[in-house]
N, C-alpha and C positions, 0 to 999 in steps of 0.2 A: 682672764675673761676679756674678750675681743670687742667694741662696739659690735652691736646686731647691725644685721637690716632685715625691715618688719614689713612683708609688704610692700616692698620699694621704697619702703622711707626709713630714716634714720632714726634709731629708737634712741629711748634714752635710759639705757642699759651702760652703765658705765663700770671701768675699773678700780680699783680704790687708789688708786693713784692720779684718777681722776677725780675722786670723792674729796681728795687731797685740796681742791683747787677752790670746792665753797668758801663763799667768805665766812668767818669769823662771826655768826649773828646771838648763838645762843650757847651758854657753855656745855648743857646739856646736849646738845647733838654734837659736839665736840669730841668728849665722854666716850660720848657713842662709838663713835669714828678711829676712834683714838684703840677705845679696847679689840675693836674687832679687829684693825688693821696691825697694832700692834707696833702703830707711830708712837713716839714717844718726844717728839719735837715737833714745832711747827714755827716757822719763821716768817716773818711778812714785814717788811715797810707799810707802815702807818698813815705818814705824813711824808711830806720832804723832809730829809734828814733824820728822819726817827725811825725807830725800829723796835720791835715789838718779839720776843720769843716767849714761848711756852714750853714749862716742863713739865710732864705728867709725872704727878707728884706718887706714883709708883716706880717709878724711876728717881733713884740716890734722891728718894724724898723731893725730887723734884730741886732739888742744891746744886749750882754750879757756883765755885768761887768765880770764873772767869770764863769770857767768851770770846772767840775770836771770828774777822771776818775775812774771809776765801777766796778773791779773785779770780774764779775757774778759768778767765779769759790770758789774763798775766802770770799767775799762778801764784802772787804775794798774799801773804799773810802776816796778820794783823793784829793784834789785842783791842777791842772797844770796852770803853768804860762801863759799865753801869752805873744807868741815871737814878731809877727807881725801881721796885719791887711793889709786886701785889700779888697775896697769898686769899686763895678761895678754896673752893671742896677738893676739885680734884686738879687745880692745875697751880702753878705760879709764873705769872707772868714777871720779864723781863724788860724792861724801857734802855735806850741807848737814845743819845739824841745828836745832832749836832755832826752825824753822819755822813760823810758826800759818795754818794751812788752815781755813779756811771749808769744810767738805763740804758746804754747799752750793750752793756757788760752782763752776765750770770755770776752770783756769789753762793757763798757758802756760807753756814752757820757755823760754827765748831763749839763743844761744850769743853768744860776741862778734861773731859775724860773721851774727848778724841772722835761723842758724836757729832754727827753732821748730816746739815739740814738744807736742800736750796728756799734760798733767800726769797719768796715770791711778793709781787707788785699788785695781784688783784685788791686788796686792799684797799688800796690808792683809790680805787673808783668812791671814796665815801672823804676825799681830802680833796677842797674847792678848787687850792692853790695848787695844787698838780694839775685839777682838772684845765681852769684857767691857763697855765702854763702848756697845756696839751691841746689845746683845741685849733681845728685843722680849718680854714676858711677857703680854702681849695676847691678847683672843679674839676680835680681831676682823680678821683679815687675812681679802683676799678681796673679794669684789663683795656688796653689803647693797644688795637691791633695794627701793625703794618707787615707790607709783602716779608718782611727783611729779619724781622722783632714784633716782640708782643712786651708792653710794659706793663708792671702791676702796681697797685698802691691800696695798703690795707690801713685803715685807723684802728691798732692794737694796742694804745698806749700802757696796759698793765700786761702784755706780752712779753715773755723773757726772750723766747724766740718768732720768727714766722718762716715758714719755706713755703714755696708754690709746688704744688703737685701738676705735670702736665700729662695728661697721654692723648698721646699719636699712634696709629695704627696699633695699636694693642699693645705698644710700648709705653711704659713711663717713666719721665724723666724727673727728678726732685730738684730745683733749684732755691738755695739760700737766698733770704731776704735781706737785705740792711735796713736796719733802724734810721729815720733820717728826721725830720723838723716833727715838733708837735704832734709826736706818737704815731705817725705813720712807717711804715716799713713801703720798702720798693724793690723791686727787682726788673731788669732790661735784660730781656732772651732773648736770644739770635736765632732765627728759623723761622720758618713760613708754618705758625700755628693757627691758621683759618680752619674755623668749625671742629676744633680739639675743645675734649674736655679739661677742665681745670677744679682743684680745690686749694684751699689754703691749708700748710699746715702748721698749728699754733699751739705753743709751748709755755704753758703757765706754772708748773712744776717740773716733775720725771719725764715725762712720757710726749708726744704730740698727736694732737685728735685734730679730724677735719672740718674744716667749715666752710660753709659755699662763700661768691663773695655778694656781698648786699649789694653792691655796684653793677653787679653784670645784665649784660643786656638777655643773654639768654641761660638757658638749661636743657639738660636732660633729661628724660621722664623722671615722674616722681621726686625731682630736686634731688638724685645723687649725685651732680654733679652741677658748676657754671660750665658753659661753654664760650668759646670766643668765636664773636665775629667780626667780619669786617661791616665797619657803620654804610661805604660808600657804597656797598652792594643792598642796602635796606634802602635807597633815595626812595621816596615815592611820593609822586605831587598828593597831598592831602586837599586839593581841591576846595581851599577856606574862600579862595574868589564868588564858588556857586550859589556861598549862604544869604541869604537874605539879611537886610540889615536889621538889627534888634534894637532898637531904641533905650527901650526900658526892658526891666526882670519881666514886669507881668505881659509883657506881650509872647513870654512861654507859654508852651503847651507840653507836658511832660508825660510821656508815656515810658513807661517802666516793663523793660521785658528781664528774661533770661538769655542767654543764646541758647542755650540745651534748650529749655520747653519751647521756644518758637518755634525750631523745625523739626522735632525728635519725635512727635506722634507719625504713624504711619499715612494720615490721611495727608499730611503736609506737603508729599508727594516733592519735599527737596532732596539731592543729589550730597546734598550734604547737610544730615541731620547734627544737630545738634552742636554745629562746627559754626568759627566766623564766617566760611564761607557761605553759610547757611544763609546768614544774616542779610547777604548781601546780594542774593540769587536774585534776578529778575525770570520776571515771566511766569511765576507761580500761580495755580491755579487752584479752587475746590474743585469736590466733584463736579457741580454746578457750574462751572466755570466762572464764577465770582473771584475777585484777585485775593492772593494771599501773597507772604510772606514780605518785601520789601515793598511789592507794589501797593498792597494793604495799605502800609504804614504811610505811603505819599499821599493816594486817596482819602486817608482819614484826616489828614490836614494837622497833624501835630506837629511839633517845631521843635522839640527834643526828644532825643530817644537816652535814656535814661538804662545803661546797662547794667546787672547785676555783678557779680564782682566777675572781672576778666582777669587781675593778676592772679599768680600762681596759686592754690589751694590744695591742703593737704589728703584730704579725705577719699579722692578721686583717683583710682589707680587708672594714672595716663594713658599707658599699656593698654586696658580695659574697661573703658572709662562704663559701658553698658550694664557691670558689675555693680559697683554704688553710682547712689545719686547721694548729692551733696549744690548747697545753692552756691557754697563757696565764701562763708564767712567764717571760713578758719585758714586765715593766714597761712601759709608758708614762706612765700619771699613776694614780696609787695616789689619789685623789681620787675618781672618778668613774665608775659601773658601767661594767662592759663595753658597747660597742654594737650587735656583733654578736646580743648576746642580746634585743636589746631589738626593740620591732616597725619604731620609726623612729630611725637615728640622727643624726637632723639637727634632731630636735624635741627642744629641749632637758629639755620634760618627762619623752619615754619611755620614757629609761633611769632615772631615778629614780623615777618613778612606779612600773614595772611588778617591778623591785628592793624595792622596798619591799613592793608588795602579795605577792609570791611567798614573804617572809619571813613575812608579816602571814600567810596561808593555812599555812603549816609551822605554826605557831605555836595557832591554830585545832586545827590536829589534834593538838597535845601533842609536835611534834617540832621539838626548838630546834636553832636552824643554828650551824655554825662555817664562817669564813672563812677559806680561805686565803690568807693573806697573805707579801708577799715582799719585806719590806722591807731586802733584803739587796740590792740592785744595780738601774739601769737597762737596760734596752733600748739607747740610745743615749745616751753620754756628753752627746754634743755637741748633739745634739737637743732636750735636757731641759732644763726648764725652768728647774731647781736650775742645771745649769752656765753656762743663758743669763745668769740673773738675779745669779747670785753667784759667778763662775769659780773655780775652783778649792779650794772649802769644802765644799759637800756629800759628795762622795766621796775614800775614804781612799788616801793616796798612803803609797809607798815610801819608803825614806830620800834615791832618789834622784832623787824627784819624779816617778817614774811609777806610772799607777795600780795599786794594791794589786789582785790579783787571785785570791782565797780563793775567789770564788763562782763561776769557772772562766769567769764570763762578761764579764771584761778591767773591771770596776767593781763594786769595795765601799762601799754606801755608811758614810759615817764617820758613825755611828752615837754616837758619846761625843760628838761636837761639840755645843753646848748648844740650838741650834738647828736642828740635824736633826733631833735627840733631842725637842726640843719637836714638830718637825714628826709624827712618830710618834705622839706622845702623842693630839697634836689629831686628828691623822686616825683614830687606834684610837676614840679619845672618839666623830668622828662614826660610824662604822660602828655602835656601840655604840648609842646614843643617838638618833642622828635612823632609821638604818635597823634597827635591833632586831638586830643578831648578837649573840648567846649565849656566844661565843668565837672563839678566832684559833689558829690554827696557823700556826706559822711555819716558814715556809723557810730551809731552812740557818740554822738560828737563833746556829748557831755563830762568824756573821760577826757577829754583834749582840754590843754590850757588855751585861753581866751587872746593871747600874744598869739602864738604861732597859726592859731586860726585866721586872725588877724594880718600874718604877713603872709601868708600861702593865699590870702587876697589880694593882697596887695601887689605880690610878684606876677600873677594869673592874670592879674586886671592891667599890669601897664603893661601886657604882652597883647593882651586881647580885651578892650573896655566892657564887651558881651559878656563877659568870663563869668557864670553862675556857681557861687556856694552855695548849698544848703545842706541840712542834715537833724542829725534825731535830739532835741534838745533837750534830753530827759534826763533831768537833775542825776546821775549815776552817783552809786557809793563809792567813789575811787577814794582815795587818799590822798586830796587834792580841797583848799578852801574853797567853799562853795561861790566866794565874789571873781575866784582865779578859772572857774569851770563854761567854757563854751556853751552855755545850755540858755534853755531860750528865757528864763529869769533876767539873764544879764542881758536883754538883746540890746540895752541902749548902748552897750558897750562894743558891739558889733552890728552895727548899721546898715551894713553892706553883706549882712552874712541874713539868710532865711531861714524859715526852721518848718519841719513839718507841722501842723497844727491842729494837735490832736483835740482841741475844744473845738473846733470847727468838726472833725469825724465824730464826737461823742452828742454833738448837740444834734446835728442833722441827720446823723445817720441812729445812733442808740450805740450802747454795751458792745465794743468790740476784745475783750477780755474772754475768755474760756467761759468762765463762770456769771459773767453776766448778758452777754447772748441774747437772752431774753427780754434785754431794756430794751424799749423804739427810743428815737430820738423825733424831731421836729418832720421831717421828711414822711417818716415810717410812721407816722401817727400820734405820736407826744404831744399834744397841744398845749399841755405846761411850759414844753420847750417854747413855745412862739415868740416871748418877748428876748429871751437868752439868743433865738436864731436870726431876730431881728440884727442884732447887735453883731453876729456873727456875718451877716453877706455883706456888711458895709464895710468890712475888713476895716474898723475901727476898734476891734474891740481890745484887743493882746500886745500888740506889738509896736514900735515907734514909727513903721512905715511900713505901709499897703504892700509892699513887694519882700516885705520879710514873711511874710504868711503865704505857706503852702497848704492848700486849698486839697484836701484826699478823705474820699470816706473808704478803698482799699489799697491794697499794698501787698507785698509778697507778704509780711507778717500775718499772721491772727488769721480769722476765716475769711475768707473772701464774702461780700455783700447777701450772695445770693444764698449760700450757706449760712450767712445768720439769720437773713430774714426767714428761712425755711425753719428757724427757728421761732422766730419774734416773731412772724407775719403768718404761721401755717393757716393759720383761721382764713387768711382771703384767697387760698389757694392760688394755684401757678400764677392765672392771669394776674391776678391784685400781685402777687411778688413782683413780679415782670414790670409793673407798673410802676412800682414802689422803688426800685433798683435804677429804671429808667430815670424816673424826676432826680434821684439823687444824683446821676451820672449830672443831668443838664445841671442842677443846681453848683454843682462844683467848679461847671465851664463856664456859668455866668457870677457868681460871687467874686467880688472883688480880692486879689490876690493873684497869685500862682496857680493855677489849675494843675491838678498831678491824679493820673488814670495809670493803673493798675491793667497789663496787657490783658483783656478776655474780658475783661469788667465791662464793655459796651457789649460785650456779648451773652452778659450771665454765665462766666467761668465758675465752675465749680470743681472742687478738689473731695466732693464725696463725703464733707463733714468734718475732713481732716483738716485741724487749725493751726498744725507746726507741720508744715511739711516737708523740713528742709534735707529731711536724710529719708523723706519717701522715695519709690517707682516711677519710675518716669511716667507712667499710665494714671497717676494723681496730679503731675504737678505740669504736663505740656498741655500746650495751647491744640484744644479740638478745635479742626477747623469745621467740620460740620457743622458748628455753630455758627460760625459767619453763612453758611447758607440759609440754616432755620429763621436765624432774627436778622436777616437781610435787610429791610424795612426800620428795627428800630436803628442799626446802624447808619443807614441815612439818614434817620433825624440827628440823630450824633455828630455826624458829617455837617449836616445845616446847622446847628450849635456852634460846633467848631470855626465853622466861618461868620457865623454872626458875631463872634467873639473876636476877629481877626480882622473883622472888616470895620469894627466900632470900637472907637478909642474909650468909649463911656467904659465900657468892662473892664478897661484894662487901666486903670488912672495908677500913680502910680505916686504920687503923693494925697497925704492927711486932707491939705489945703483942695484940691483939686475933687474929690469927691465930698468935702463939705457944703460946698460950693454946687455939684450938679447933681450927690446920690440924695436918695431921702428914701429911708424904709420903714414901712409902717406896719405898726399892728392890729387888725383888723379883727376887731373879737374875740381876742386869745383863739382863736381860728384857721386864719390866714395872716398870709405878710405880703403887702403889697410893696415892691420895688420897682421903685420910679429913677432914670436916668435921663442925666440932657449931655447933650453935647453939641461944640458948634461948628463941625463938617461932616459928612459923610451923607451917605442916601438920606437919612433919615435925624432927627434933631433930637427924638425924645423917644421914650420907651417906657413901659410899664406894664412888668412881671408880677402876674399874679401867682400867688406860690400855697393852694389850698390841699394840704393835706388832711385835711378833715372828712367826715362826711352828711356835710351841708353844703347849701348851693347859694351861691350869694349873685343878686344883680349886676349886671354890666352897665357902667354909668359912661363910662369913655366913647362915644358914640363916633367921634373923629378920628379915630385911630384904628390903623388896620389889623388884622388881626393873622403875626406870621408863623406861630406856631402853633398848637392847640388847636380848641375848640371850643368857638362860644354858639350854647343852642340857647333860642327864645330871650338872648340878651339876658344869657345868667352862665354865671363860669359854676362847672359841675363840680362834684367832689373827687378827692383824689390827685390832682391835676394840675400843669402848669401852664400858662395863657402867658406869652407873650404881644404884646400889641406895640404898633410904634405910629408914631406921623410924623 
């Protein structure tokens, strides 16, 4: 039996000689393995120097007086001692200790009776001292292309062998790796291999199975292959000169798209739907001729674009991307733009190239990008290139050797290990640096240890001071101490890291869960909530500092607003939703914190009722622009929001000290919340938002103060409603 290909992607259909290559976790699957394949040995280094065999105690009772060791590379052979013995149901294990292995070497087992076993090193990934001893501090893992050679560098340290697979014009060429410092393997080829494909191939037992490399800059559709390029033909000015300077976190404004839903409805009338190049189209128009696509995005005055996942993802056949929808939160190679997006993905240039330039245009117009990233789990364990090349190291297991599963998708990866954790670092570094992202949001960040979040700060931030983290800080079930977990419990322990802030969406907005939909919050009419939403706009309530709080009542997740209130709110029909959806939007862009809008959301985006829509039709999950013509008008108030929040530093304080000092929020009759701000520059000195979701009408006492949003009739602020007034 052959590895498949399923779909364009590489299954995890294996041979038992690949079956051969699990570690060692439970004797029962051993058992298993053992009778059907009809091994009757298994060999593995343990430790350094120790060594471990098994006999299937159906075989000569599982008794060997003596064992020897093989040197397939010299051809000497051996007698080793036996240290210990341990006898169970079906196996008897063997100990040797005090052993010296050559890891660059392939050995053999030998029993007395002449079987034989190669010697494997996967093992080793669960021995500190090897690991310690193997770890690669280098920047240069990956394929380094020149006119002349292409070099390679794989970190394989429980690898017996590595060869590099090349093909050029429908030829392929197999070149041997050599083992060199701290578990890397290298190879230097001679020839001009610009835009060839590449795989590794790596030898943990009998046989050698392919694996992309985690280093490369690019691929071939559907990930069956790296490809090589050359870096100096990708130069492209990233345009970081045009950005506006950012002070503080909260002087963001986060707006969250897809690139597929942005341009992919037919009304969008872009040249390239659902592509980077989509993102980056000027001159977009609705029917109406109202602006859409990038020019939208300037007009609305947001200061981040927040994209949804753009590395590679497995569920999208590249070839066919119209086929499935997928939002892209299953992993495949966290290396290498998506391909679907791109215009070809077989040309190793035009997911990099066209990734690159759609940053470089954000960035032209003064709107810096964040990535979402998901460095919380793979797509498929066994597929990946981490479990090909290193079995059983990259992702965090249970105590009883099964995978750890917090991020609900059956693989966490283990994140503390020093070489994951580097993996992180370097791929956040390229994202950063060769492609111009501005920031990262992380997924389920709670499955990540609180260190490497930590220094993926700390390298982002001394390259770029603006540099924004945030992400999902939901206590996950990983298998991982709760004080060691990224999650927003521990935020005094990350200061400088934000988190979405789902008591601010529960209190203001109500029930954004499936099953509870039906709750309002403060906004939507809860007036229970009024003293809990007090507490909530003064972004004093959660967190060590004003700019760790992200400010969101939608998100790609759960229903979008309009869809719950159609729920929550059907009683006040369209208008009162509309209404109701509206104050939430302003309420988020003047609350203290991070503001973070959901693409479509100032337009009453609705996906039909559907609350997971991540492997829905394109026709549920893009952005109608129809809409930007219908509520034309409340987008302009939005617009005016956006710059009242941009143009006043009171909104955006960014220390404890700093709004204790000028906020003050009151509660006004379990009723309303009056918010009151000072500051001392700008047009205006003082402010005071009245914020009445009720339906009572309460007197206007502020008679000095002008009145710049809303509406005060007969000096009484109406029900439903939000009254900004300033002097």
């Amino acid at each position: 039996m052959k590895n498949c290909i399923i779909k364009g992607k590489i299954s995890n259909v294996y041979c038992i000689a690949l079956v051969k290559n699990i570690r060692y976790n439970e004797v029962e699957k051993w058992g298993e393995i053992m009778e059907k394949s009809a091994v009757r040995m298994i060999a593995q280094v343990v430790a350094l120097k120790k060594i471990e065999v098994l006999l299937l105690k159906k075989y000569y009772e599982g008794n060997s007086p003596r064992f020897y060791l093989r040197d397939l590379n010299s051809g000497d052979l051996k007698e080793i001692k036996i240290s210990g013995k341990y006898i169970e149901e079906q196996f008897v294990h063997y100990y040797f200790d005090d052993i010296e292995i050559d890891f660059c070497h392939v050995y053999q087992i030998v029993d007395a009776y002449g079987l034989t076993e190669i010697l494997q090193y996967t093992k080793l990934v669960c021995d500190h001292e090897f690991l310690k001893q193997n770890y690669y501090d280098g920047d240069d893992l990956g394929c380094h292309y020149r006119p002349g050679y292409t070099t390679f560098k794989v970190w394989a340290p429980t690898a017996l062998q590595m060869k590099v697979s090349i093909t050029k014009n429908n030829n392929t060429y197999t070149y041997e790796m050599q083992r060199v410092d701290n578990g890397v393997f290298y190879a230097k080829v001679s020839g001009d291999f610009d835009n060839c494909q590449y795989v590794y191939l790596v030898r943990h037992h009998e046989g050698f199975y392919p694996a992309l490399d985690p280093y490369a800059y690019s691929s071939s559709s559907n990930s069956l292959s790296s490809i090589i390029i050359d870096l100096d033909k990708v130069k492209i000015d990233l345009n970081r000169d045009k950005l506006p300077t950012l002070v503080n976190k909260t002087d963001a404004i986060i707006y969250e798209v897809s690139v597929r839903d942005y341009t992919m409805y037919e009304n969008s009338l872009s040249a390239y739907k659902g592509k980077f190049k989509g993102i980056c189209e000027e001159g977009l128009k609705t029917k109406h001729g109202n602006s859409a696509g990038l020019d939208y995005l300037v007009e609305l005055g947001i200061t981040h674009l927040q994209l949804m996942p753009i590395f590679d993802f497995a569920t999208v056949d590249e070839n066919n991307p119209e086929l499935l929808y997928n939002w892209g939160y299953d992993p495949a190679q966290y290396n290498v733009p998506e391909g679907s997006y791109c215009s070809d993905p077989n040309d190793g240039y035009s997911r990099v190239v066209e990734c690159k330039e759609m940053i470089s245009k954000l960035h032209s117009k003064g709107i810096r990008v964040v990535m979402d990233v998901v460095y919380n789990h793979m797509y498929d364990v066994n597929a990946s290139a981490f479990e090909r090349l290193v079995p059983g190291y990259y992702f965090r297991k249970n105590h009883d050797g099964t995978l750890s599963n917090g991020s609900w998708c059956g693989d966490d990866l283990n994140s503390q290990e020093h070489m994951v954790r580097k993996y992180i670092l370097d791929m956040s570094k390229r994202w950063q640096q060769f492609y111009g992202v501005d920031g990262f949001r992380f997924d389920l960040m709670g499955i990540i240890d609180i260190t490497t979040i930590n220094q993926v700060y700390e390298m982002c931030s001394s390259y770029d001071k603006s540099f924004l983290i945030y992400g999902e800080g939901w206590n996950m079930p990983t298998n991982l101490p709760d004080e060691k977990k990224a999650m927003q419990d521990n935020h005094a322990k990350m200061l400088n890291i934000s988190f979405f802030n789902d008591e601010f969406r529960e209190v203001i907005k109500g029930g954004s869960g499936d099953f509870v939909l039906v709750n309002k919050g403060f906004i939507t009419g809860n007036l229970y909530e009024t003293e809990h939403a007090k507490n909530i706009i003064s972004g004093l309530n959660r967190y060590s500092k004003p700019d760790q709080s992200v400010n969101y009542v939608e998100c790609h997740d759960n229903a979008t607003v309009f869809d719950k209130l159609y729920i929550s709110n059907v009683e006040e029909g369209l208008s009162g939703i509309l209404n109701r959806q509206k104050n939430l939007t302003i309420m988020t862009l003047l609350a203290q914190g991070i503001p973070f809008i959901h693409a479509g959301q100032e337009f009453y985006r609705t996906k039909g009722g559907i609350y997971n829509s991540y492997n829905t039709l394109d026709n549920i999950n893009c952005i109608n622009w129809d809409f930007r013509d219908i509520y034309k008008d409340d987008i302009d108030d939005i617009k005016k929001i956006i710059q009242l929040r941009k143009n006043n530093k009171c909104f955006r304080y960014a220390t404890r000290e700093e709004i204790e000092k000028n906020v003050l929020v009151e509660n006004i009759d379990y009723k309303m919340v009056k918010y009151t701000l000072k500051q001392d520059s700008g047009e205006y000195k003082e402010f005071i938002i009245y914020i009445n979701p009720s339906s009572f009408t309460f007197d206007y006492q502020e008679k000095e103060y002008s009145c710049i949003y809303g509406n005060i009739n007969d000096s009484q602020i109406g029900p439903k409603t939000i009254v900004v007034l300033a002097k």
